[in-house]
MARSEMAR-284325 format. One record per residue (C-alpha): residue number from 1; x, y negated, z. Coordinates in Angstrom, 1 decimal. Layout:
! MARSEMAR-284325
+-----+--------+--------+--------+
: num :     px :     py :     pz :
+-----+--------+--------+--------+
: NUM :      X :      Y :      Z :
...
+-----+--------+--------+--------+
! end
This chain:
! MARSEMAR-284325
+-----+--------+--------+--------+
: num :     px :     py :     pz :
+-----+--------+--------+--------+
:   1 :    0.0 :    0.0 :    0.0 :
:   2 :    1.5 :   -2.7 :   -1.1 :
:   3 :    1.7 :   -6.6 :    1.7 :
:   4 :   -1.0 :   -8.6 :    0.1 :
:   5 :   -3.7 :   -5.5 :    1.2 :
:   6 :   -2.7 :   -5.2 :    4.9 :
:   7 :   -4.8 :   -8.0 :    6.8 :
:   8 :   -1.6 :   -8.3 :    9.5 :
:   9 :    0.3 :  -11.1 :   10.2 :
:  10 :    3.9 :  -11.7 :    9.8 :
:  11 :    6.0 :  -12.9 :   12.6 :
:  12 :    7.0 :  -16.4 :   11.2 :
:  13 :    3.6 :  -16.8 :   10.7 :
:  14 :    2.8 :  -16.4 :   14.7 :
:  15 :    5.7 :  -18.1 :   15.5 :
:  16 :    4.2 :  -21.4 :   13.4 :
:  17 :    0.7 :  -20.8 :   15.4 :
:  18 :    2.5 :  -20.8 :   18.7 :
:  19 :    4.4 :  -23.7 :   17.8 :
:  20 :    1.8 :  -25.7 :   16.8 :
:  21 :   -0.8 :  -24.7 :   19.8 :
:  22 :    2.4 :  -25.8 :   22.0 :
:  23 :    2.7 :  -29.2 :   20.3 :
:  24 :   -1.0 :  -30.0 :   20.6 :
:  25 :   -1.4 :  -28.8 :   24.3 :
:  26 :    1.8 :  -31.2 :   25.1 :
:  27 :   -0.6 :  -33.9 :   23.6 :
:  28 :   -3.7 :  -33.0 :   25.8 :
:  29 :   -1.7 :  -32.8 :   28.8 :
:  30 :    0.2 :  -36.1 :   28.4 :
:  31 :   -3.0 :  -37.9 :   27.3 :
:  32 :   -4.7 :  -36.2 :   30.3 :
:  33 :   -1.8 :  -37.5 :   32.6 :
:  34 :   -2.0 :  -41.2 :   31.5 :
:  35 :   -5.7 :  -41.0 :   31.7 :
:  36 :   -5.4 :  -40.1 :   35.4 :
:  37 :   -2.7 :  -42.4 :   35.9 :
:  38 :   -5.4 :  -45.2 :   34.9 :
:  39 :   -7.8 :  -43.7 :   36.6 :
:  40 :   -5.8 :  -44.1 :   40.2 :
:  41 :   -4.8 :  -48.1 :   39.0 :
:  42 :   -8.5 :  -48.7 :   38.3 :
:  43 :  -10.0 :  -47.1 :   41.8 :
:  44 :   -6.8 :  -49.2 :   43.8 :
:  45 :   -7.6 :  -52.8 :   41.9 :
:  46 :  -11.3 :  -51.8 :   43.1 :
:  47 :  -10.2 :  -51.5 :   46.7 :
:  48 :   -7.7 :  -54.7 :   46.6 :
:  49 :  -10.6 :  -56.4 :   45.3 :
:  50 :  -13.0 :  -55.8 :   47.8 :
:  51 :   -9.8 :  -56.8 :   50.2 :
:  52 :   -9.3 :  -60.1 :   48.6 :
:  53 :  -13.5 :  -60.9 :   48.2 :
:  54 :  -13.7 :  -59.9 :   52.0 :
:  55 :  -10.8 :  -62.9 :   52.5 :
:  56 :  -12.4 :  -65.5 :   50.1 :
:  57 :  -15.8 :  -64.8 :   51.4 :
:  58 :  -14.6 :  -65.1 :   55.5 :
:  59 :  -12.5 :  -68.6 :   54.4 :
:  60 :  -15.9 :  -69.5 :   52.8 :
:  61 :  -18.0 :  -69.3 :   55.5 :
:  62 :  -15.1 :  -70.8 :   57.9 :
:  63 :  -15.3 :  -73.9 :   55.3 :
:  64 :  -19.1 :  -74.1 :   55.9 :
:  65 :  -18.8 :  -74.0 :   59.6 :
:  66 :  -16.4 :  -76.6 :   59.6 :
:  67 :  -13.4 :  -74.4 :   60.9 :
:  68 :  -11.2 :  -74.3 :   57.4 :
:  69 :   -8.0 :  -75.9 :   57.2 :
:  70 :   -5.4 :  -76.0 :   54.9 :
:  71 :   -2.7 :  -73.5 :   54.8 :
:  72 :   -1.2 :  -70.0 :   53.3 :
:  73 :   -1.8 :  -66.6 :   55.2 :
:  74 :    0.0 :  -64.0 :   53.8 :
:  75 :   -0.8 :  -60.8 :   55.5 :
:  76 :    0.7 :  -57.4 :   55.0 :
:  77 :   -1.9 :  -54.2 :   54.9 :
:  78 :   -2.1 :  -51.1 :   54.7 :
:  79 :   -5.6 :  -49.2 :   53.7 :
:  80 :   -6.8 :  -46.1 :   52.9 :
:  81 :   -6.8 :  -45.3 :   49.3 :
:  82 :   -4.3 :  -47.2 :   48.3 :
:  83 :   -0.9 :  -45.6 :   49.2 :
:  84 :    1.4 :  -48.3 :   49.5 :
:  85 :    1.0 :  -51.5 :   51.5 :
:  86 :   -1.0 :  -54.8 :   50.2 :
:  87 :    0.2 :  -58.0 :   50.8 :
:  88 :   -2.7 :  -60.2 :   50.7 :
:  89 :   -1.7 :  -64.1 :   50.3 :
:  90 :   -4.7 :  -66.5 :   51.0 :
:  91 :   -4.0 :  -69.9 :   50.1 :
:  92 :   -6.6 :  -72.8 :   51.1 :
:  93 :   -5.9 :  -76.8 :   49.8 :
:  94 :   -8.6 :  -79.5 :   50.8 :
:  95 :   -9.4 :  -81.5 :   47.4 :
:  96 :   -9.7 :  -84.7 :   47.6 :
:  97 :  -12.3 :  -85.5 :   50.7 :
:  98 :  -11.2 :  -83.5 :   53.7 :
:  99 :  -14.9 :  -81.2 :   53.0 :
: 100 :  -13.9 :  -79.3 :   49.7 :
: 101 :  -11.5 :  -76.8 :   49.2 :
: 102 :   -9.9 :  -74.8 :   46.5 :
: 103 :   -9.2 :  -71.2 :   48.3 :
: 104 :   -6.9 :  -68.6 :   46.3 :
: 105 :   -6.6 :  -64.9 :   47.9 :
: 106 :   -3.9 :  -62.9 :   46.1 :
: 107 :   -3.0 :  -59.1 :   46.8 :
: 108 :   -0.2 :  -57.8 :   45.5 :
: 109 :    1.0 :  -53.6 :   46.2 :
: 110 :    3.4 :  -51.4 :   44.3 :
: 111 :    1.4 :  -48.9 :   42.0 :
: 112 :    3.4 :  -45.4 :   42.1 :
: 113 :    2.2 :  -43.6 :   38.5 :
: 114 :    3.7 :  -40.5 :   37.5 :
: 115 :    5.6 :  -42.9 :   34.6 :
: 116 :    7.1 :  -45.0 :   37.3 :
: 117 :    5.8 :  -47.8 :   39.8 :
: 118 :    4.7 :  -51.1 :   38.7 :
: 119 :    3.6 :  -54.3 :   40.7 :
: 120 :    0.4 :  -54.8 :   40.4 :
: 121 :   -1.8 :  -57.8 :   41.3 :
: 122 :   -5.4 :  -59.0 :   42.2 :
: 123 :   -6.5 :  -62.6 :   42.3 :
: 124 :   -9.6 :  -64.3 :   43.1 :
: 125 :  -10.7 :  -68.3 :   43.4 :
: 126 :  -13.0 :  -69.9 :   45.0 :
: 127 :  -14.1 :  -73.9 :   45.7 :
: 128 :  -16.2 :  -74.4 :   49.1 :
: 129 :  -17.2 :  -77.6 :   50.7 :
: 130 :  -17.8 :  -77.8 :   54.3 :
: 131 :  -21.5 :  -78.2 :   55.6 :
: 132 :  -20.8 :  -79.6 :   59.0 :
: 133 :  -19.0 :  -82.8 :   57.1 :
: 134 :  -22.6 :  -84.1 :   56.1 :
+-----+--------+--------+--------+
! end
């Protein structure tokens, strides 16, 4: 019986499959890697965010009270779900009349990633205007 009537493969032939298959399930895996890297950037911005809205919406209602002042806190964090430590920087200016402010909260944290770290940053700002000036 001659090749071309046996349905058998040669072993080149599997040794192109195998090749290939290992070349695209390097791509799934990376792709799935960097997905999950994202993933864990995306769900720690979340939790600085809520840090840094939690210190614009305190230095808010201090401002309404009548107990802002201006000044820079920097504080220094650390918090479940993110595994390094946040620096959070609030910064408060009066503007103009001693009842407004600008307020700036920044947090800053070193983002570990299977690529490498990277610093990464959160900033929110605010103007608020005291109600007890009236």
């Amino acid at each position: 019986m001659s090749r071309s009537g046996r349905g058998g493969s040669t072993l080149l032939e599997m040794l192109v499959a195998a090749t290939c298959l290992a070349g695209a399930s390097v791509g799934v895996l990376a792709a799935m890697r960097f997905t999950n890297d994202r993933a864990i950037i995306a769900r720690n911005r979340t939790i600085a965010l809520q840090i840094v809205r939690t210190n614009i919406e305190t230095a808010v209602g201090q401002a309404a009270g009548g107990y802002l002042t201006a000044g820079t806190v920097t504080q220094t964090l650390t918090t479940s779900g993110i595994p390094a430590s946040v620096t959070v920087t609030t910064t408060t200016t009066a503007v103009g009349a001693t009842d407004r402010f600008t307020i700036q909260a920044n947090a800053t944290w070193t983002q570990l990633t299977s690529g490498g770290s990277s610093t990464q940053t959160v900033q929110l700002n605010t103007i608020a205007r005291s109600l007890s000036a009236n």
